[in-house]
ZADO-1210 file (C-alpha; in nm, 4 decimals, padded with zeros to 6 digits):
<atoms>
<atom x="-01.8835" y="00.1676" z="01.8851" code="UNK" pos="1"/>
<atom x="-01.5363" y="00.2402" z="01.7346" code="UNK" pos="2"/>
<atom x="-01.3979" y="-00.1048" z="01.5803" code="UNK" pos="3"/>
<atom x="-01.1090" y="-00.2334" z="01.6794" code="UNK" pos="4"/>
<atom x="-00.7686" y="-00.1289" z="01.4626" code="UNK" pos="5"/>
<atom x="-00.4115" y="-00.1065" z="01.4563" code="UNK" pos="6"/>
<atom x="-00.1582" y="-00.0813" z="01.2083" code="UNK" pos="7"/>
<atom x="00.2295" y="-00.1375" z="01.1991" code="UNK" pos="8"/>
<atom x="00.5154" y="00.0894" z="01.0580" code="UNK" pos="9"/>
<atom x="00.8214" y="-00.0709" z="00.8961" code="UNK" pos="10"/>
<atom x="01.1427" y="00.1794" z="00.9205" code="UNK" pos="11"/>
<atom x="01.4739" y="00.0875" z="00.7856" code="UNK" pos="12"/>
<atom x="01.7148" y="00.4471" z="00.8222" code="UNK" pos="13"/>
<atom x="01.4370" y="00.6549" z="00.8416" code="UNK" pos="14"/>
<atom x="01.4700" y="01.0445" z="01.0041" code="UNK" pos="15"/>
<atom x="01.3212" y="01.0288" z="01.3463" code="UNK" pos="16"/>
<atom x="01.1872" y="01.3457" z="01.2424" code="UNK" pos="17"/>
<atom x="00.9650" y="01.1738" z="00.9552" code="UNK" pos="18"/>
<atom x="00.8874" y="00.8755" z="01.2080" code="UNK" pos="19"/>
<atom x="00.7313" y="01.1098" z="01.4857" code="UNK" pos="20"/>
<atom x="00.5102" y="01.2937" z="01.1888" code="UNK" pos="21"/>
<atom x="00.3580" y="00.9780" z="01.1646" code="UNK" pos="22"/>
<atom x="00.3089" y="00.8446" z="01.5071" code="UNK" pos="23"/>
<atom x="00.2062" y="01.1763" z="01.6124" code="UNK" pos="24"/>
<atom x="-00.0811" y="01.1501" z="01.3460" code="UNK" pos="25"/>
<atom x="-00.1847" y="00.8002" z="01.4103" code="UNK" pos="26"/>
<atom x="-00.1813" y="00.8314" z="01.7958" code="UNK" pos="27"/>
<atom x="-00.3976" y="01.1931" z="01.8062" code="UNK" pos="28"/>
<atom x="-00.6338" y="01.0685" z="01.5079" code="UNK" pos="29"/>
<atom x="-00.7331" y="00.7284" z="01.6814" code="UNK" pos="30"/>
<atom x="-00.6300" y="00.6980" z="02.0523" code="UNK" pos="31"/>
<atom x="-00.5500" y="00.3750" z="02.1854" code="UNK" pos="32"/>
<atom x="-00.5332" y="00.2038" z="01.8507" code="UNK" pos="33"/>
<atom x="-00.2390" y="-00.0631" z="01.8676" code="UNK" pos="34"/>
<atom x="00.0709" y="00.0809" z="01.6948" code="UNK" pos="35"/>
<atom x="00.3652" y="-00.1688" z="01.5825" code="UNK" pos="36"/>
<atom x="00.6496" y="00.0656" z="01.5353" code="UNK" pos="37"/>
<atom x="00.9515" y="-00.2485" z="01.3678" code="UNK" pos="38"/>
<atom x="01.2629" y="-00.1080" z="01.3039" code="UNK" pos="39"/>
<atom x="01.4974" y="-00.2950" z="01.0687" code="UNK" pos="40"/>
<atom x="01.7708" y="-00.0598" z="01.1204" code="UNK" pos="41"/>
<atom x="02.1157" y="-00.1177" z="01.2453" code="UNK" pos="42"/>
<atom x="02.0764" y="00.0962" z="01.5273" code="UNK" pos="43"/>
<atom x="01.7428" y="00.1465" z="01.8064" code="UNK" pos="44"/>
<atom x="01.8026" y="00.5288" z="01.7342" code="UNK" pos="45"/>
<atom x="01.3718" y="00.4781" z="01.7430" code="UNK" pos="46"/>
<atom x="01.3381" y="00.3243" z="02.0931" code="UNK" pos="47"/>
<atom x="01.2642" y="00.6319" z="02.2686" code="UNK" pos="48"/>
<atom x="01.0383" y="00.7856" z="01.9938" code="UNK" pos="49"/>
<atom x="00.8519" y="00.4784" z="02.0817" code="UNK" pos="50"/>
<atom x="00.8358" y="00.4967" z="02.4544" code="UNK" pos="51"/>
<atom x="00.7328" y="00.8855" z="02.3940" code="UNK" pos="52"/>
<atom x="00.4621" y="00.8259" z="02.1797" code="UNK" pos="53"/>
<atom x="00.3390" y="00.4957" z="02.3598" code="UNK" pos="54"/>
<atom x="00.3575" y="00.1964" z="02.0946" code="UNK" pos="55"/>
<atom x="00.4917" y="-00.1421" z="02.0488" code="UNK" pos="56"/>
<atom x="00.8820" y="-00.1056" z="01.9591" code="UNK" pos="57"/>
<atom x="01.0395" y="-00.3744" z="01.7863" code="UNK" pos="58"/>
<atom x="01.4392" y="-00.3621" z="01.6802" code="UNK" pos="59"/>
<atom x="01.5537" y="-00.5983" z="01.4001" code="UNK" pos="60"/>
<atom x="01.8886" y="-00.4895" z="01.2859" code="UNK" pos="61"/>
<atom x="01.9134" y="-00.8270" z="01.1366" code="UNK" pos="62"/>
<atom x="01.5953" y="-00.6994" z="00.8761" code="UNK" pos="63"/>
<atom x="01.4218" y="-00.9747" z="00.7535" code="UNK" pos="64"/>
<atom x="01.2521" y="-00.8025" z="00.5499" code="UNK" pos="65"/>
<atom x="00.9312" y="-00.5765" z="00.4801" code="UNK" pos="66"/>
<atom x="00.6813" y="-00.9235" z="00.4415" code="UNK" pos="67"/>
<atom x="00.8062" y="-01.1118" z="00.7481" code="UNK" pos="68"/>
<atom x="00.8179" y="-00.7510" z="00.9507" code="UNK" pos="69"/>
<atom x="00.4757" y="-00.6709" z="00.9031" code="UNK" pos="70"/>
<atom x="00.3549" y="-01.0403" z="00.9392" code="UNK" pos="71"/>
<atom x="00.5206" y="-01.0340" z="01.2540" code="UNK" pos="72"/>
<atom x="00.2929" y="-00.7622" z="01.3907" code="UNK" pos="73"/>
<atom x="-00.0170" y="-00.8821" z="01.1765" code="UNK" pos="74"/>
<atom x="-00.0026" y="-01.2265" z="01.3972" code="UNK" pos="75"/>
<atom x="00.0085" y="-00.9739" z="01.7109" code="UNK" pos="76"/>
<atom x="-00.2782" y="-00.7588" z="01.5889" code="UNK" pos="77"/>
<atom x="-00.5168" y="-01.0558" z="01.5488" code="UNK" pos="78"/>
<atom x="-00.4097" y="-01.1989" z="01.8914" code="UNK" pos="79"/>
<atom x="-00.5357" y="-00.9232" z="01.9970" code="UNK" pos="80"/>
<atom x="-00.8658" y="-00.9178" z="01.8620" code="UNK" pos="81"/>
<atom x="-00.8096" y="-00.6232" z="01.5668" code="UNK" pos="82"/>
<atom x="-01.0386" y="-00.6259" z="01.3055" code="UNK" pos="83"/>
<atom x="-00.8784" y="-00.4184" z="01.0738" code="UNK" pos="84"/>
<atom x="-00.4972" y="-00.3429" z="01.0573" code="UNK" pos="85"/>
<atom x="-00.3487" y="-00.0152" z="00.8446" code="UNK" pos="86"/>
<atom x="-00.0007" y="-00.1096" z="00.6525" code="UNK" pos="87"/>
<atom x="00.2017" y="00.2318" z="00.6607" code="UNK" pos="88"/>
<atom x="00.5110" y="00.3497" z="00.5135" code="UNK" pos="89"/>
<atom x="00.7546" y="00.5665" z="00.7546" code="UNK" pos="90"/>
<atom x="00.7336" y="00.8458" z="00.5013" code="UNK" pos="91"/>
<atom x="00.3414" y="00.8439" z="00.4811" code="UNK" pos="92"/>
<atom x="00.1331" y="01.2079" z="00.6161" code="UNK" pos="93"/>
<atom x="-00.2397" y="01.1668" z="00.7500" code="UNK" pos="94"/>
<atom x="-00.5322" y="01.3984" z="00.7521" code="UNK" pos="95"/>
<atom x="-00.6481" y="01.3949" z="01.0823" code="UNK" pos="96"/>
<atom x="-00.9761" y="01.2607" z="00.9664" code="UNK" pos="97"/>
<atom x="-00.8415" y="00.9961" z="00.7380" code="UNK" pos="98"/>
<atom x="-00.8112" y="00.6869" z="00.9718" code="UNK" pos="99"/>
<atom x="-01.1598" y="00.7627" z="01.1022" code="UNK" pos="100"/>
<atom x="-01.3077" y="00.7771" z="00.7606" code="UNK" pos="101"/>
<atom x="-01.1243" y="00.4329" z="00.6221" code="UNK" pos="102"/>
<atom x="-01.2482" y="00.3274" z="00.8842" code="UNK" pos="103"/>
<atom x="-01.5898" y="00.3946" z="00.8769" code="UNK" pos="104"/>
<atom x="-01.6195" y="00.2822" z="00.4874" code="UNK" pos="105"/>
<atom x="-01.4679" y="-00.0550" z="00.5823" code="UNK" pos="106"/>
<atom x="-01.7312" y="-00.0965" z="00.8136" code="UNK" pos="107"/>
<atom x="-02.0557" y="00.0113" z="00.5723" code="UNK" pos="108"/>
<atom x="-01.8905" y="-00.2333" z="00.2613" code="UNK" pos="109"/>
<atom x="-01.8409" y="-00.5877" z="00.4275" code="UNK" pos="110"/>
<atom x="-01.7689" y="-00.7006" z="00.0730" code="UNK" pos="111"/>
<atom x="-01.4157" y="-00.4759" z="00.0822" code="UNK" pos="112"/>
<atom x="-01.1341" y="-00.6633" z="00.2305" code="UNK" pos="113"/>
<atom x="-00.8741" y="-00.4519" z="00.1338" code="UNK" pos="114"/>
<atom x="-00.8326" y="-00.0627" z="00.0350" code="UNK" pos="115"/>
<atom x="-00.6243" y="00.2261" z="-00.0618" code="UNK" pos="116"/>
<atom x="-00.6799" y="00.5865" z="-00.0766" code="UNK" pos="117"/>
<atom x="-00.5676" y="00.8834" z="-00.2884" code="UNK" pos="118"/>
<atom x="-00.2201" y="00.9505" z="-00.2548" code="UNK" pos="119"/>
<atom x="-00.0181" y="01.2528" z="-00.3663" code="UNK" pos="120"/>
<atom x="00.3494" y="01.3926" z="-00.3954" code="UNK" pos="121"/>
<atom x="00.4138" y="01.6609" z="-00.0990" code="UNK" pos="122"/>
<atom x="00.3839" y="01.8874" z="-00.4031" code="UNK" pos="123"/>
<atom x="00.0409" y="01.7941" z="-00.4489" code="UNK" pos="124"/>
<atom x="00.0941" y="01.5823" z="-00.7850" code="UNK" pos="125"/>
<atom x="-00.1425" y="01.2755" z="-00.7952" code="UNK" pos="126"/>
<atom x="00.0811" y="00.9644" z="-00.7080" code="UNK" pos="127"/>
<atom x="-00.1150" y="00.6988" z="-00.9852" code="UNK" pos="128"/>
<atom x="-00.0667" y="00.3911" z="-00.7748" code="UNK" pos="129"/>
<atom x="-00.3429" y="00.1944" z="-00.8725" code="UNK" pos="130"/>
<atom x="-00.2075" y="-00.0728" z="-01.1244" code="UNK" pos="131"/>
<atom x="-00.2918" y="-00.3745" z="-01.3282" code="UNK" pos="132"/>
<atom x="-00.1762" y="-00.7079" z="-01.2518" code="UNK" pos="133"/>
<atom x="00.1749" y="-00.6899" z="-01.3952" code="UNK" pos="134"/>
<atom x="00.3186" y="-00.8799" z="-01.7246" code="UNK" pos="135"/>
<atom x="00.6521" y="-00.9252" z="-01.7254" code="UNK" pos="136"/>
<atom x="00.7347" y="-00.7515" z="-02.0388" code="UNK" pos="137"/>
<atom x="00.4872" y="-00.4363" z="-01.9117" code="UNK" pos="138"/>
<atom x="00.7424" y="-00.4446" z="-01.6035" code="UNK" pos="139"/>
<atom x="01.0683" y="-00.4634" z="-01.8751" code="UNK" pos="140"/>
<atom x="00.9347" y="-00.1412" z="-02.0620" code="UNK" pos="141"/>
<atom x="00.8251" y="00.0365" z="-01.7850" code="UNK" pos="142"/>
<atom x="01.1944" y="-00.0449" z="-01.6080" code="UNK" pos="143"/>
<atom x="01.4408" y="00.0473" z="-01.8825" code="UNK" pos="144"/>
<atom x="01.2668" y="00.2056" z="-02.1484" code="UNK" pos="145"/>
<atom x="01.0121" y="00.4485" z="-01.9584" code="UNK" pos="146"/>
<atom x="00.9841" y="00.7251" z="-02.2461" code="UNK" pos="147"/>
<atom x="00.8588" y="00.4493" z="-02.4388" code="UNK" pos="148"/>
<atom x="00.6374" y="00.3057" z="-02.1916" code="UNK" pos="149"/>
<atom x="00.4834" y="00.6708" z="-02.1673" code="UNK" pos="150"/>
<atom x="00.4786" y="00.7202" z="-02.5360" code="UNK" pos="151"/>
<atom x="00.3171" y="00.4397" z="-02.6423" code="UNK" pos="152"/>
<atom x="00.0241" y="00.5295" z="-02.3855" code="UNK" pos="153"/>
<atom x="00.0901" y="00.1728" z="-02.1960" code="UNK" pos="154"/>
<atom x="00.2004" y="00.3354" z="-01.8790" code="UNK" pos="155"/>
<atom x="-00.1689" y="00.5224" z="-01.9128" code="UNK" pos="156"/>
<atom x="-00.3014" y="00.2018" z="-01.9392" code="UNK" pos="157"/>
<atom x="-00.0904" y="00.0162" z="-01.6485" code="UNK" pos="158"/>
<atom x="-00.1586" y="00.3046" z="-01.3929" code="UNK" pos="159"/>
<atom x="-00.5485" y="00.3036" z="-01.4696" code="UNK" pos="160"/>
<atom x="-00.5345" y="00.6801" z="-01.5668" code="UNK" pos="161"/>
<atom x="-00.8799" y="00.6557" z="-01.7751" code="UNK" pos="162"/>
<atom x="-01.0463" y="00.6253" z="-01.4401" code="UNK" pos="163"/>
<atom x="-00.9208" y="00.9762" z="-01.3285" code="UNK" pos="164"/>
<atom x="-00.8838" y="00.8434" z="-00.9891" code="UNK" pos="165"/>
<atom x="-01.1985" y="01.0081" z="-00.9104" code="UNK" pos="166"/>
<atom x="-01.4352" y="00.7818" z="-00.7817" code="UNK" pos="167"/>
<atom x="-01.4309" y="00.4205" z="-00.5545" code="UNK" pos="168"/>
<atom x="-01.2820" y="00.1727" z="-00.8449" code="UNK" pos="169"/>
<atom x="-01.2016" y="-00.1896" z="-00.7563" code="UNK" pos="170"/>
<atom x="-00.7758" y="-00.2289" z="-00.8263" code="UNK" pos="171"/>
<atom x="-00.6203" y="-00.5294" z="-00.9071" code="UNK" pos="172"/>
<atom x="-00.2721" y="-00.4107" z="-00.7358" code="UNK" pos="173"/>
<atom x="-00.2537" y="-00.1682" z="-00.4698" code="UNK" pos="174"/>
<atom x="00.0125" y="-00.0100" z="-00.3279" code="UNK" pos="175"/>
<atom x="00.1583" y="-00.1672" z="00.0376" code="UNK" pos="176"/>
<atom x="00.2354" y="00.2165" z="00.0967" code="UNK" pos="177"/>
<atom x="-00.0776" y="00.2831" z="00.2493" code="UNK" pos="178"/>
<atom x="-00.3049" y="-00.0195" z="00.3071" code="UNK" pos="179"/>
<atom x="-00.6168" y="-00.0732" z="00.5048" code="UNK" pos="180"/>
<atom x="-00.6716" y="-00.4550" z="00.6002" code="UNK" pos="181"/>
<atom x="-01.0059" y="-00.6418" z="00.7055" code="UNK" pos="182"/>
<atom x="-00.8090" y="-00.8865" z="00.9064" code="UNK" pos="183"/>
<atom x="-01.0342" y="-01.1910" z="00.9194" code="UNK" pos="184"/>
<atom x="-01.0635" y="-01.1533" z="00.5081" code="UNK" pos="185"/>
<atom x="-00.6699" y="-01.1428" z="00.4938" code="UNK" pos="186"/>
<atom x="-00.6444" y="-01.4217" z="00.7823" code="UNK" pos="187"/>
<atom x="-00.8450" y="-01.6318" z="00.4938" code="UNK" pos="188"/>
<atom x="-00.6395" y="-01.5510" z="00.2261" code="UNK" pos="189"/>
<atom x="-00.3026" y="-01.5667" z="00.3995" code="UNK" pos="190"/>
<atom x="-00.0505" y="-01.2834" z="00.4923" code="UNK" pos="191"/>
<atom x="00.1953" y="-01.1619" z="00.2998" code="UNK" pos="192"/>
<atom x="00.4419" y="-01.3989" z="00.1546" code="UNK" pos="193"/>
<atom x="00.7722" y="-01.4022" z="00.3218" code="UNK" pos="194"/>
<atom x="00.9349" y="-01.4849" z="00.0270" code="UNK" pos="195"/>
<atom x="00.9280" y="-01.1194" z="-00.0705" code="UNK" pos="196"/>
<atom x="01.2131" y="-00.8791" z="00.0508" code="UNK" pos="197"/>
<atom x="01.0634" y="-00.6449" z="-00.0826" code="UNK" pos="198"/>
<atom x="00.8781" y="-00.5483" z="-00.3550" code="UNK" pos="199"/>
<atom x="00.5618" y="-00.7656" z="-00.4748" code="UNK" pos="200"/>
<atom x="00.4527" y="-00.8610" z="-00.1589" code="UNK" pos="201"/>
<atom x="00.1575" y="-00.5764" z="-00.2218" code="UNK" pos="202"/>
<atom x="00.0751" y="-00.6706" z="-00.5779" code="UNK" pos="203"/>
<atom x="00.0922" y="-01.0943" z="-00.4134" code="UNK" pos="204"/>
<atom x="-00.1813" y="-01.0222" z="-00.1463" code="UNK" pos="205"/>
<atom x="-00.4097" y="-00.7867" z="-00.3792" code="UNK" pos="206"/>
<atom x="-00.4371" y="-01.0819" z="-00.6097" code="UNK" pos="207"/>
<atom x="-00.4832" y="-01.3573" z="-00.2934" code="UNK" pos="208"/>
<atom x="-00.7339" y="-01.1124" z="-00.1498" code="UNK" pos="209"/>
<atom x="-00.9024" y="-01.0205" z="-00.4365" code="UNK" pos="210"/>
<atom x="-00.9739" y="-01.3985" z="-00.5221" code="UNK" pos="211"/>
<atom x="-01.1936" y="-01.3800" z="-00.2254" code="UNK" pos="212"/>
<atom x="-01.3089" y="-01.0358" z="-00.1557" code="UNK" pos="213"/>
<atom x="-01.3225" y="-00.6668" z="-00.3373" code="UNK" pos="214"/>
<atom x="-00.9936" y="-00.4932" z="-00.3369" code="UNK" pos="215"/>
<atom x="-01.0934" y="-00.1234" z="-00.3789" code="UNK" pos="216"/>
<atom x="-00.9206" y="00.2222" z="-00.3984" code="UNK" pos="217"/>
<atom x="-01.1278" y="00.4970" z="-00.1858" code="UNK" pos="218"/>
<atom x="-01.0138" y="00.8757" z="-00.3347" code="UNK" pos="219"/>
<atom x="-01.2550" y="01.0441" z="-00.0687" code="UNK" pos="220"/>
<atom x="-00.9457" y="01.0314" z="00.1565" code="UNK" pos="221"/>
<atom x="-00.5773" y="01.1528" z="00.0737" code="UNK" pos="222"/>
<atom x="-00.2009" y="01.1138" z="00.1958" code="UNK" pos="223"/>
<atom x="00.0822" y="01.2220" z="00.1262" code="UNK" pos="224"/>
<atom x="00.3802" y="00.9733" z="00.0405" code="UNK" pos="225"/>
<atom x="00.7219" y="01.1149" z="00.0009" code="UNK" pos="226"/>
<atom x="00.7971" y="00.8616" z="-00.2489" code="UNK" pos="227"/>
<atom x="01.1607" y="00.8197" z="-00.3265" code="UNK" pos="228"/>
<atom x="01.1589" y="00.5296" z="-00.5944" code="UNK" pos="229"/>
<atom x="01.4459" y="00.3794" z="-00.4484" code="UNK" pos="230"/>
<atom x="01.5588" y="00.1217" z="-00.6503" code="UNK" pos="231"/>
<atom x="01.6069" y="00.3497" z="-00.9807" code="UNK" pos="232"/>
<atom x="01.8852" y="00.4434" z="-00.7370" code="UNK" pos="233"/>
<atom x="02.0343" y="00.2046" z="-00.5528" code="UNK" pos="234"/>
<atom x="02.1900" y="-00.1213" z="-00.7222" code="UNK" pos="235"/>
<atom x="02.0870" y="-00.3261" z="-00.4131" code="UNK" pos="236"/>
<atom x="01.7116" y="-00.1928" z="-00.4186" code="UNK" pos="237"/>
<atom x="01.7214" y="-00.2481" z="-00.7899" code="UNK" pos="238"/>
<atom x="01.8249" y="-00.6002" z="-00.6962" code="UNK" pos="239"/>
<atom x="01.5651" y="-00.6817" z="-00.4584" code="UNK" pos="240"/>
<atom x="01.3294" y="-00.5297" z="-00.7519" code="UNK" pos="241"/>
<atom x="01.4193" y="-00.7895" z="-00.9736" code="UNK" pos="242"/>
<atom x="01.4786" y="-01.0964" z="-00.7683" code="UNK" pos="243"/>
<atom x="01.1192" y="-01.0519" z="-00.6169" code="UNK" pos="244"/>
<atom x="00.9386" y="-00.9576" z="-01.0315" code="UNK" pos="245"/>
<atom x="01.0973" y="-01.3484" z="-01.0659" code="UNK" pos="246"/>
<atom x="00.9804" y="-01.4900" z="-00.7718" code="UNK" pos="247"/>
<atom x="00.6274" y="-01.3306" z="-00.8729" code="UNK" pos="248"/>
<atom x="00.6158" y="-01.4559" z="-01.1628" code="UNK" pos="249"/>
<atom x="00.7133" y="-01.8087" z="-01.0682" code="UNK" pos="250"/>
<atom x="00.4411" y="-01.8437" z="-00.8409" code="UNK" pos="251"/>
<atom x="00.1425" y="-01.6588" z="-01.0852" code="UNK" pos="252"/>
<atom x="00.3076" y="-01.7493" z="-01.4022" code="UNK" pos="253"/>
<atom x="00.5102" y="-01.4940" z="-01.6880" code="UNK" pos="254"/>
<atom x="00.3578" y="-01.4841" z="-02.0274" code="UNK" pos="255"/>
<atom x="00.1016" y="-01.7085" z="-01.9854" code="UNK" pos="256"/>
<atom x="-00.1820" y="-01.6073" z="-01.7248" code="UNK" pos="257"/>
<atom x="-00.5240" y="-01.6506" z="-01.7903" code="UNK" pos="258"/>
<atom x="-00.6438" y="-01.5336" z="-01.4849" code="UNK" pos="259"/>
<atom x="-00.4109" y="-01.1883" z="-01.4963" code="UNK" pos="260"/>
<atom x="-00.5537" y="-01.1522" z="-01.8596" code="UNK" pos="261"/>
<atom x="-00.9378" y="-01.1746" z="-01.7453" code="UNK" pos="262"/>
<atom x="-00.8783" y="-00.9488" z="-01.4210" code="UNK" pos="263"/>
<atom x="-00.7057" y="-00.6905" z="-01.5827" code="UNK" pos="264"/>
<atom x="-00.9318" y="-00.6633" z="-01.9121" code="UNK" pos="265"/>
<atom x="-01.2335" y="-00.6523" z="-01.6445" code="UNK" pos="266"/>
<atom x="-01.0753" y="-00.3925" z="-01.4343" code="UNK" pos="267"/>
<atom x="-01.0238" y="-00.2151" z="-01.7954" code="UNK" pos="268"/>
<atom x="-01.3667" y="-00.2064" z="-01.9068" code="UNK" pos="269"/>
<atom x="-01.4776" y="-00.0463" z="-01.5552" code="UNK" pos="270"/>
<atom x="-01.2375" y="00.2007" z="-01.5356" code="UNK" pos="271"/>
<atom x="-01.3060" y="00.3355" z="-01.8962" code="UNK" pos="272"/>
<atom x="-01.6804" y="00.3996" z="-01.7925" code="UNK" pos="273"/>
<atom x="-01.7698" y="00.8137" z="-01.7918" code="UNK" pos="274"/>
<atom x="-01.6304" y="01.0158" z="-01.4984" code="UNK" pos="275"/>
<atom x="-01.5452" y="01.3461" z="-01.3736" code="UNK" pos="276"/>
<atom x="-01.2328" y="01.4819" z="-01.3224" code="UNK" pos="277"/>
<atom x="-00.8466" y="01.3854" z="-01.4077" code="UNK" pos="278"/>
<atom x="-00.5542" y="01.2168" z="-01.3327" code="UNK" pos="279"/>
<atom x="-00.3762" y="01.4910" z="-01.0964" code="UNK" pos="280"/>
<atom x="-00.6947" y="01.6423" z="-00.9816" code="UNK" pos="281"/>
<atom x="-00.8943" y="01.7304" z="-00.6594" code="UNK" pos="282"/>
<atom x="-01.2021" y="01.5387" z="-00.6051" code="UNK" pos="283"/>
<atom x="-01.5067" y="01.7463" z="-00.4337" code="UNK" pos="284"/>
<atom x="-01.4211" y="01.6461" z="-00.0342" code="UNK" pos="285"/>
<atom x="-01.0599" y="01.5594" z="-00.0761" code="UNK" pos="286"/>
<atom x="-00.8343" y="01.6893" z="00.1350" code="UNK" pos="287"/>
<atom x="-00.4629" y="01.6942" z="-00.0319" code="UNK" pos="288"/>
<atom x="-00.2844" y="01.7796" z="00.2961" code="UNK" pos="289"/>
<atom x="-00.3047" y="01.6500" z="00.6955" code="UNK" pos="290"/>
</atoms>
């Protein structure tokens, strides 16, 4: 018996074209699951994309944001009766097979309340989205002085490359790109805080999760994320960057944080434990493209 699962999609401008890419994955790959298609644009320039493709349409051109969006359709889902709920970017691309496989782990590790999978540039690069729990002067180097960061072999460190992203590793942070939800672990643990914009609402619920359950990155399955880093581009991005790194670090502390310190030196020690493969490469039974 297929368990019951259904994800939501957060769009703000996004093409129509990269929208139906998407929904057309989702809906062929697992018919019937519920689909929350929320649109914070200024315009409903989605509303019939919806109505095509058969899914729950919401327009906010008011946008209150990527936490209280998804929350909205999280509260929906578990009304509902969903016991699992996917968190996807506009700009994500599925292998046919991936939602069936997530799937299917979730269900043979009850310990896993949240997950990730491999994730990769269209061009193929490995995307190295796995990340320690931040410190605010990690987050300073990485920000404005990134050669430096890379030099020094911290931004190694930070992204977890010494695991070579080739095996099922339990993550600290994981990326609200792509996220697979156990709902009643989450419902424990509490959504995503609305006091994010944007930005850090991922990295908040990995650590609230992960207090109570394994939060675990799965490379047997891969997307593809046209990932645009937006706010090394935009002042107002940038903006919402920074406002939300404070509001972080006022609720979970900023120099000192004992239990940041202990979970990320843990998460160290595990990842540096022999492997195969490397940072950028293709696992046996990945599939790079949907």
């Amino acid at each position: 018996m297929n368990p019951a699962a259904s994800c939501s999609i957060v769009c703000y401008r996004n093409s129509q074209e990269q929208v139906e890419r998407l929904l057309a994955s989702v809906t062929t790959s697992r018919p019937g699951m519920l689909v929350y298609l929320i649109d914070n644009s200024p315009a409903d320039t989605l509303r019939a994309l919806a109505a095509r493709y058969g899914v729950h349409y919401r327009h906010q051109p008011d946008n209150p944001g990527y936490a209280r969006s998804h929350n909205r359709a999280l509260r929906e889902a578990i009304g509902a009766g969903s016991a699992y709920h996917f968190v996807l970017n506009p700009d994500i691309q599925l292998p046919l097979d991936g939602i069936g496989k997530l799937l299917a782990y979730m269900e043979q590790t009850p310990d896993v309340g949240l997950l990730a999978p491999r994730v990769h540039y269209p061009d193929g690069r490995l995307q190295p989205l796995c990340k320690l729990l931040p410190h605010p002067l990690e987050l300073l180097v990485r920000r404005f002085f990134p050669l430096l960061h890379r030099s020094s072999g911290r931004l190694a460190r930070y992204e977890l490359h010494g695991s070579g992203y080739s095996r099922v590793m339990d993550v600290p942070a994981l990326s609200g790109c792509f996220m697979l939800m156990r709902l009643e672990t989450v419902q424990r643990a509490g959504l995503f805080d609305e006091r994010f914009f944007l930005y850090f609402e991922d990295v908040d619920l990995s650590r609230r999760v992960g207090r109570i359950a394994r939060t675990v990155f799965v490379p047997h399955v891969a997307v593809v994320h046209d990932y645009a880093r937006g706010s090394y581009h935009d002042w107002r991005l940038l903006w919402h960057h920074l406002v939300s790194a404070a509001r972080y670090f006022n609720k979970w502390g900023w120099l000192h944080d004992t239990e940041r310190d202990r979970i990320n030196a843990r998460t160290l020690r595990a990842s540096s434990l022999p492997r195969t493969g490397q940072p950028g490469g293709n696992p046996a039974g990945t599939d790079l493209h949907p």
